[in-house]
C-alpha positions in Angstrom: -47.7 -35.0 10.5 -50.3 -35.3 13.4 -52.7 -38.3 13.1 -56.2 -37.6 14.3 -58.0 -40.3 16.6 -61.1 -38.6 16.3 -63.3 -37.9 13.5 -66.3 -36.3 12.9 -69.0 -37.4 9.8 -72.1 -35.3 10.2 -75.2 -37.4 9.2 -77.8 -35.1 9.0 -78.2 -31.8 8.8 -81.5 -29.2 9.1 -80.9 -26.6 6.9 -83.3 -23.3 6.6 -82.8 -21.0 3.8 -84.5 -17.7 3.8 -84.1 -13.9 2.3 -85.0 -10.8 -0.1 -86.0 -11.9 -3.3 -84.8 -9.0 -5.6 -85.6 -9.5 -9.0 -83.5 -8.4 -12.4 -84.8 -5.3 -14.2 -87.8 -6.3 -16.6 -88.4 -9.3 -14.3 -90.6 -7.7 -11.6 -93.2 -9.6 -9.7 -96.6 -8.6 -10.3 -98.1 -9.1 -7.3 -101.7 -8.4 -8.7 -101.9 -11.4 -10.7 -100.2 -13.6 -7.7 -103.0 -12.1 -5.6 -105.6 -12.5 -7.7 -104.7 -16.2 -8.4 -103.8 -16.9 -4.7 -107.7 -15.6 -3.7 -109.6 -17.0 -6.4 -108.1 -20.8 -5.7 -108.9 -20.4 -2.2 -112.3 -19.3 -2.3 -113.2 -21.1 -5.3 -112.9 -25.1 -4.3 -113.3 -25.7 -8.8 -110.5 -23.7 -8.9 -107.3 -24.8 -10.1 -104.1 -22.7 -9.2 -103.0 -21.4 -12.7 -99.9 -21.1 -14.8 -98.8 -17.6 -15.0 -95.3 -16.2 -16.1 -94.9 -14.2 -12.8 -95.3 -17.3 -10.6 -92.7 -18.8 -13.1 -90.3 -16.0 -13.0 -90.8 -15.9 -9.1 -89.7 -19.7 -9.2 -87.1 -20.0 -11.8 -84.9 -16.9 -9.8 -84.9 -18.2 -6.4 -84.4 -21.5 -8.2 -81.6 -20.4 -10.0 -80.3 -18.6 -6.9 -80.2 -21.5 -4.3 -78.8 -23.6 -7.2 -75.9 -21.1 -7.5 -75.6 -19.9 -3.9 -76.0 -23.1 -2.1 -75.6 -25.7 -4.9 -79.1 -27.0 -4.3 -80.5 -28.8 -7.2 -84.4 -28.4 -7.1 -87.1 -29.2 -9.1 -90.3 -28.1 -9.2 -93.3 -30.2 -8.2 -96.3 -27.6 -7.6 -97.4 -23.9 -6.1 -100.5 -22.3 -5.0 -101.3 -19.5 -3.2 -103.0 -18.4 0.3 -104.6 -15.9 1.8 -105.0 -15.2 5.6 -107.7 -13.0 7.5 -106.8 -10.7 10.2 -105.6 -12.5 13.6 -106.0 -16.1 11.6 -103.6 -18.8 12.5 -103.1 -22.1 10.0 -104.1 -25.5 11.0 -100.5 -27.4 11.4 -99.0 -27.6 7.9 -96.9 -30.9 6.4 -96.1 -31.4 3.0 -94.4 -34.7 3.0 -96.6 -38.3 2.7 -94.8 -40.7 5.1 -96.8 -43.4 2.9 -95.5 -42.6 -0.3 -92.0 -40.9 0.6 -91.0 -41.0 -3.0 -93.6 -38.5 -4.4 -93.3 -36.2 -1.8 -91.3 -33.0 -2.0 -88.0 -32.4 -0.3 -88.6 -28.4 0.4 -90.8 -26.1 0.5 -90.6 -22.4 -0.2 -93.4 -19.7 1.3 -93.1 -16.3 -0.4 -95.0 -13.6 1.1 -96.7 -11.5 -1.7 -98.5 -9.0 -0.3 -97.9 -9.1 3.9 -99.2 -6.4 5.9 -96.4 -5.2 7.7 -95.0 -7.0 11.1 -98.1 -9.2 11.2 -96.9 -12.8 10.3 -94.5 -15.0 11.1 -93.8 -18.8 10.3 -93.3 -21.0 13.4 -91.4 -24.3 12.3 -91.2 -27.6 14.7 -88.0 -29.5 14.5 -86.0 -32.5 16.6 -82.2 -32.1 17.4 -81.4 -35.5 18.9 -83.1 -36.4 22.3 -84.4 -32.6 22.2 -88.1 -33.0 20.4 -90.4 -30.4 18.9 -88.3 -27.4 19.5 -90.0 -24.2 17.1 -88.4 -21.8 15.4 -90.5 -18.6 14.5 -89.4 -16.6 11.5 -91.4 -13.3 10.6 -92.4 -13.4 6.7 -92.4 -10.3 4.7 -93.4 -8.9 1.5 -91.5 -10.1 -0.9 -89.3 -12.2 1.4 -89.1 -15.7 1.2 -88.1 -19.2 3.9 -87.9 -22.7 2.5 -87.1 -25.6 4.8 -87.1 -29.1 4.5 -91.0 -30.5 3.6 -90.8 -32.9 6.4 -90.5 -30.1 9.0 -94.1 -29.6 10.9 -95.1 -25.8 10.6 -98.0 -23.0 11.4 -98.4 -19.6 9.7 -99.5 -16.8 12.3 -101.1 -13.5 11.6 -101.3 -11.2 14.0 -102.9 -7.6 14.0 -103.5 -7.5 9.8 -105.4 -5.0 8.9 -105.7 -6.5 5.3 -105.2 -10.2 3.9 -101.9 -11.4 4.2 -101.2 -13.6 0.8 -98.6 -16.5 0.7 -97.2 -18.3 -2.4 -96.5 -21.9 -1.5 -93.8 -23.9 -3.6 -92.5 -27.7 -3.6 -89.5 -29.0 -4.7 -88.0 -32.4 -4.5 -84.2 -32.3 -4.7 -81.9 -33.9 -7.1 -78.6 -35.3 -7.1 -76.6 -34.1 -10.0 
């Protein structure tokens, strides 16, 4: 038996998870009533995101997936939906509250509903050691989705759309079973 005199432990880790979301027969998303709610919540400030069993479905499968795939426990905080002009980047996007760290999500999940094609990607800051703000850029598709960790500092870019590029925003803290 060889003893080891070195050991590894890693201590943190900055995982991405991203893919197709393909849905059971009977469970198909209806992208009409995502893009519908996703536009009238945005334009609307009285607006309040709705409850809808396609935004449900939507989260309970790639819930269920990651859970089963990656054994990541999740549950779900909140969603809403976005919309994004032609050429129209986001303002720098967190969803974490470094004052109240317990309330704020662990992930979050972007699912591109309707995404004109080749016209958006998701650019994601991140810190490997001494190495700071180094970005990732990750093109979003219809009916693709990326989740990363909430603390992670992002931007959404649309480039050349010829119509509204609509995003489904989810949060999820993590739980330890």
């Amino acid at each position: 038996m060889v003893k080891k005199y070195i050991n590894k432990k890693i201590l943190s880790e900055t995982s991405l998870y991203f893919g197709d979301v393909k849905m059971p027969k009977g469970w198909e998303i209806e992208k009409d009533i995502l893009v519908k709610d996703a536009t009238l919540s945005s334009y609307y400030e009285d607006v309040k995101y709705p409850f809808t069993k396609t935004s449900d479905r939507l989260r309970t499968y790639i819930n269920d997936f990651l859970h089963l795939e990656h054994s990541l426990h999740l549950e779900y905080v909140k969603d809403y939906g976005n919309y994004y002009e032609r050429n129209q980047i986001s303002k720098p996007i967190t969803h974490i509250d470094f004052a109240c760290l317990k309330d704020s999500p662990d992930f979050v999940l972007l699912y591109g509903i309707e995404i004109d094609d080749k016209s958006c990607q998701v650019n994601i800051s991140y810190d490997d050691n001494r190495r700071k703000n180094i970005s990732w850029t990750i093109d979003l598709k219809t009916n693709k989705f990326i989740m990363f960790p909430s603390s992670l500092n992002y931007f959404i870019s649309n480039e050349g759309n010829s119509f509204l590029n609509y995003i489904q925003t989810y949060l999820f803290k993590e739980t330890k079973r």
